[in-house]
C-alpha positions in Angstrom: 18.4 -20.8 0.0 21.4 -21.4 -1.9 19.6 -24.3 -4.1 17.1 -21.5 -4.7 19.3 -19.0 -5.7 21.2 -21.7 -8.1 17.8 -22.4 -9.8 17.3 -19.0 -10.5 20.4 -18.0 -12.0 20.2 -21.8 -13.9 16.5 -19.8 -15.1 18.1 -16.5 -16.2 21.2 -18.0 -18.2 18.6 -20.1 -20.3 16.6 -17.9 -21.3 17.5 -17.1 -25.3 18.2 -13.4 -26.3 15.7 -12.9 -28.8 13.8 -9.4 -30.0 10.6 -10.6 -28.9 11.7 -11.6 -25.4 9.2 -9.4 -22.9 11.4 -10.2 -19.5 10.9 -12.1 -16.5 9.4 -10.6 -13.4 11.8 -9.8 -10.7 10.1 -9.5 -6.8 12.2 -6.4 -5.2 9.8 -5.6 -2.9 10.1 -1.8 -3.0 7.6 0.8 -3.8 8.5 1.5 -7.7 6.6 4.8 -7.2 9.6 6.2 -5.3 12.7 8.4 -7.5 15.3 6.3 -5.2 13.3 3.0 -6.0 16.0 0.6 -7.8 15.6 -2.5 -9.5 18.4 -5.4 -9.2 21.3 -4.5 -11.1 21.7 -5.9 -15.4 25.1 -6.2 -17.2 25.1 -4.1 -20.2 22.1 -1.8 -18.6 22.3 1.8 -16.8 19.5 2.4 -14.2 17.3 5.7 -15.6 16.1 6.7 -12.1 12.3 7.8 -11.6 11.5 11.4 -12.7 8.8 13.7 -13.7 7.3 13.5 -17.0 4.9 15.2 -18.8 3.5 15.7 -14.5 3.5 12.4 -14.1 6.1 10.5 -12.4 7.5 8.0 -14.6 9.2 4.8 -12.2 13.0 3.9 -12.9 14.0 1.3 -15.4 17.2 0.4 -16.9 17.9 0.7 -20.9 20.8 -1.0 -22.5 24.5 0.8 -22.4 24.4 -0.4 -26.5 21.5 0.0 -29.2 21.2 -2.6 -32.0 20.3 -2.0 -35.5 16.8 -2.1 -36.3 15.8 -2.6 -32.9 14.1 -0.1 -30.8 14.4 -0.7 -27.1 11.2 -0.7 -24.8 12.2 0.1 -21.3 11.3 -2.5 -18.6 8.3 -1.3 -16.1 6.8 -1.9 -12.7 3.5 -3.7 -11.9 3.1 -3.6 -8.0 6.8 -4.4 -6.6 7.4 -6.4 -9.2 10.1 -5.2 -11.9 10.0 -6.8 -15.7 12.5 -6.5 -17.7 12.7 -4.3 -20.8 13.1 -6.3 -24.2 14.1 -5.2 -28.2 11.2 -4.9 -30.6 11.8 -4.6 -34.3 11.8 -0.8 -35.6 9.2 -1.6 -38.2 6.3 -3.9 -38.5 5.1 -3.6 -42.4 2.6 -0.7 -42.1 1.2 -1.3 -38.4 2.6 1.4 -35.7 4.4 1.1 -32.4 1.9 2.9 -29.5 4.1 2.5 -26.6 3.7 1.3 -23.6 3.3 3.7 -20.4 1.5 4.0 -17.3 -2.3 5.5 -16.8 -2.9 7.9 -14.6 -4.1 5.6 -11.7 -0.3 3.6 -12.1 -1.4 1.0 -14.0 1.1 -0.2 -16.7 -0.7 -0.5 -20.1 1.6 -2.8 -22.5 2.7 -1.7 -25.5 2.0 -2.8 -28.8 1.6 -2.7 -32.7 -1.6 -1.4 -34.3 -2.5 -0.7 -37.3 -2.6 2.5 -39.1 
């Protein structure tokens, strides 16, 4: 278990900080649809807890404690019990248009992404 665990962690310090980085699945094995559902905990990141929105509950996620210039931040998001990270995406993409990404009404994530006006 602990070779495991050292693999892993070996995984997550490798992987390069970059804008376009979508996040690694992380297994918690927990029902997301839950308000005390929590994912495992990020330096730098608070835990937004699940709440109602717009009458749909919207799963916790963690955002970043800091913002960076010309970044917007996309939260992270469930798919089964499996948590993905959230990631930075640049403000502006010439004339093309963030649409979001956010969860139908049947709980399944739809990604977000740019499209053109």
């Amino acid at each position: 278990m602990n070779t495991l665990r050292a693999m892993l962690l070996a995984g997550l310090l490798a992987v390069p900080s970059v804008s376009a980085y979508a996040g690694a699945g992380v297994t918690v094995g927990i029902d997301p649809w839950r308000p005390e559902a929590v994912a495992p905990a990020r330096p730098g990141y608070v835990w937004v807890p699940g709440h109602q929105e717009g009458g749909m509950f919207v799963p916790g996620y963690y955002r970043p404690v800091e913002t960076r210039p010309g970044y917007a931040y996309e939260p992270g998001y469930w798919r089964g019990g499996v948590y993905y990270d959230g990631y930075w995406r640049p403000e502006r993409n010439g004339s093309a248009v963030w649409v979001p990404g956010h969860y139908s009404p049947n709980h399944r994530w739809i990604e977000g992404h740019w499209a053109n006006r």
